[in-house]
N, C-alpha and C positions, 0 to 999 in steps of 0.2 A: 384538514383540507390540504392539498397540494398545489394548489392555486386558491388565490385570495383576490377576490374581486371587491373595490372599491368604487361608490359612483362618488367623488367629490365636484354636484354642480354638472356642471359639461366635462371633468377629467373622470375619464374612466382609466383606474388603477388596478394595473396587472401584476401582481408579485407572486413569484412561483415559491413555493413554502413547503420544500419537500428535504429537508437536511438529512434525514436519513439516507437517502439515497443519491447526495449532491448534486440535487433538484436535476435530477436526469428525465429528461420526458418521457413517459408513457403511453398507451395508446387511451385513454382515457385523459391525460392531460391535453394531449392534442387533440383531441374531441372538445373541450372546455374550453380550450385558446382559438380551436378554429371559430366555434359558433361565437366565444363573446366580441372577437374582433369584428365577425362579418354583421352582428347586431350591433356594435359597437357604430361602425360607418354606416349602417341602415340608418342610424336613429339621428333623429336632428336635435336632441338634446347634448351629444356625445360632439367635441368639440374637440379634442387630443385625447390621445391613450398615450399611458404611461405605461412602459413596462420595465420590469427590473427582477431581479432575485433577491437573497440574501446578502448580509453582511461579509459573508467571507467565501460565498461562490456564487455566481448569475446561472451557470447549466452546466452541467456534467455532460453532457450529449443525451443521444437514446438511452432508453433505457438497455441495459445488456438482455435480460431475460425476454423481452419483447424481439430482439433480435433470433434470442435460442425460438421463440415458439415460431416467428418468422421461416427460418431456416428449416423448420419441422412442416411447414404448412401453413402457417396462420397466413392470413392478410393483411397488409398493412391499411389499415379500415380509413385512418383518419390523420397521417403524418404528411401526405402529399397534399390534402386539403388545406394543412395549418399555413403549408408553405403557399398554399395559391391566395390565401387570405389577402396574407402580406402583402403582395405584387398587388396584388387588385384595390388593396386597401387605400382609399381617395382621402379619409381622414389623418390629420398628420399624428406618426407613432416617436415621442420621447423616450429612449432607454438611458437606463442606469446600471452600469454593470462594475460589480466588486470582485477581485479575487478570480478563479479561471473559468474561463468560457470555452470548453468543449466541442467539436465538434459543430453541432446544430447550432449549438449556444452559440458560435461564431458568425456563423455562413447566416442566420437571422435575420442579422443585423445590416446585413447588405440592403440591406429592403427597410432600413427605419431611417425615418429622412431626419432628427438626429440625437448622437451618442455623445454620454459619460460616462468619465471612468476613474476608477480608484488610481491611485498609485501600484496599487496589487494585483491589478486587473493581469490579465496574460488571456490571449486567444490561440488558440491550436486546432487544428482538422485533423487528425489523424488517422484516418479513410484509409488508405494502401496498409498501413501497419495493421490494423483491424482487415484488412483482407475487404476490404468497399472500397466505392472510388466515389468523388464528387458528387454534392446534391444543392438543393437549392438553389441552381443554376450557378454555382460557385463557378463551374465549366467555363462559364463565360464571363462573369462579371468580376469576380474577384480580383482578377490581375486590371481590371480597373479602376479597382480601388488602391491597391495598395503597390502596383507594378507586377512588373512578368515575373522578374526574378524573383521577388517575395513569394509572390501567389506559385510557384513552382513551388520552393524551398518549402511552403507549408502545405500545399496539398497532395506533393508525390515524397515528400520525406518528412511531415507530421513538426517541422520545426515551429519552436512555438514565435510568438510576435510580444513584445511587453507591452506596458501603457506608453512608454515613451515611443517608442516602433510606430505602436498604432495613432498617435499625433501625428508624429513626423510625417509619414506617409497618409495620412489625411484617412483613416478608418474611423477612427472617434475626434470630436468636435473639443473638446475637454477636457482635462484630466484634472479631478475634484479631488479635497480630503472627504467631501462628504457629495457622492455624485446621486443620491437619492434627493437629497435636496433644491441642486442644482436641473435634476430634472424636471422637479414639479414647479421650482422656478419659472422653467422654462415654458414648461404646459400652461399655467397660468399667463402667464405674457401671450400662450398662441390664441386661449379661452378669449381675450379682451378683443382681439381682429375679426373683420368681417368673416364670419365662418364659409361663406358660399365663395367668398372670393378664394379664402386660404384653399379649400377644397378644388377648385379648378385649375388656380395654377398649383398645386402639385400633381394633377391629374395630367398638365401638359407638361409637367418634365417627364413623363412618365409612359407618355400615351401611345408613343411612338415604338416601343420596345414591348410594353404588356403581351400582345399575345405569341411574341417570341419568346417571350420570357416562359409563360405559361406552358408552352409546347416544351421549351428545354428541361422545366422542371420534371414533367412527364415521361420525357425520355430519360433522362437521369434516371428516375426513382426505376424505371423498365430496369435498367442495368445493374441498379442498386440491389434491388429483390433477388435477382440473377449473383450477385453478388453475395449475398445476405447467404444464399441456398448454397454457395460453394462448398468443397473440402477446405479451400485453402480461408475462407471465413470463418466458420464452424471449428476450424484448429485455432484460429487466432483468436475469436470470441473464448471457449473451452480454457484457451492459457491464458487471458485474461483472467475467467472467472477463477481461474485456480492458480494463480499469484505461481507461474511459471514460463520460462521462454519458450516462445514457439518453434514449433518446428514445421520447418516447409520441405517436401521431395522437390 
């Protein structure tokens, strides 16, 4: 399985379990993340989600070849949903993240109210190098999280961010030798709280920006597809898959 679903009680545990491929998402993983999140907050048993990866990666990004069939035709059926999950999601989301976080694996996390992190943890977008540009509403919120200058430096030139970066400038909560623990820690302390109260006030830090939020992810993905379908993607994707420098006219 590439996703491993756990109910512990009211914590619903997310861990993406795909090391062959450096738990890079698919369109069948985000098929599985979107539904179990939004059933996830449907259910009054579900009280926190935890989400996390691996020991020594949290996401790879997309997957590549989802991209090639993207670029050929395909649809993207179910990666724009995983993201509206998120935003909409009232129930509170703990991550743990070890080792690099990729692209999607990064911009996620904007949307999880809150993160740990290894010591080894590193987050990177690298959209423009891949020939794509900003998803997730990255466009807008990122440089809220972590500043202008940063959210430039990693969304239009793919620089990475470390664990210590991502404290410093307030992106993760944490930085743990063991942030898998420190997460369920965490879920467990949110489990013991009035759950209807927890659910509304993070529904009004929230509630004010959701359906902007939802429209920008929309437009994104419009551009990203557009993007996906380019020459100048399909070269960059291509020298990826074939461990060579791209080349741009």
């Amino acid at each position: 399985m590439d996703i491993q679903l756990t109910h512990n009680g009211p914590i619903l545990d997310i861990q993406l379990t795909r090391p062959e491929a450096k738990n890079s998402l698919n369109q069948a993983m985000y098929h599985t993340l979107a539904d179990t999140i939004i059933q996830g907050n449907n259910s009054s048993e579900t009280r926190v989600i935890v989400l996390r990866g691996l020991s020594d990666i949290f996401c790879g990004g997309n997957d590549m070849q989802d991209f090639v069939a993207i670029s050929q035709g395909m649809a993207d059926f179910h990666g724009e949903r995983f993201m509206k999950s998120l935003v909409e999601c009232e129930t509170p989301i703990v991550a743990s993240v070890s080792g690099p976080a990729i692209g999607i694996g990064t911009t996620m996390l904007q949307f999880v109210d809150v993160v740990y992190c290894s010591p080894s943890a590193v987050f990177k977008t690298p959209f423009v190098q891949l020939g794509l540009c900003p998803e997730m509403a990255s466009s807008t919120e990122f440089s809220k999280l972590v500043g202008p200058r940063k959210a430039k430096e990693m969304l239009l030139l793919g620089a990475p961010m470390t664990a210590e970066e991502a404290l410093t400038l307030g992106f993760v909560n944490q930085i743990s030798n063991t942030p898998d623990d420190a997460a369920l820690q965490c879920a467990e302390q949110i489990a013991l709280l009035p759950p209807k109260a927890m659910q509304i006030s993070k529904s009004m830090l929230g509630q004010q920006d959701k359906e902007r939020l939802l429209r920008t992810i929309e437009n994104e993905n419009v551009e990203l597809i557009k993007r996906i379908r380019s020459e100048e993607a399909k070269e960059a994707v291509s020298a990826f898959l074939e461990k060579r420098p791209a080349q741009f006219s």
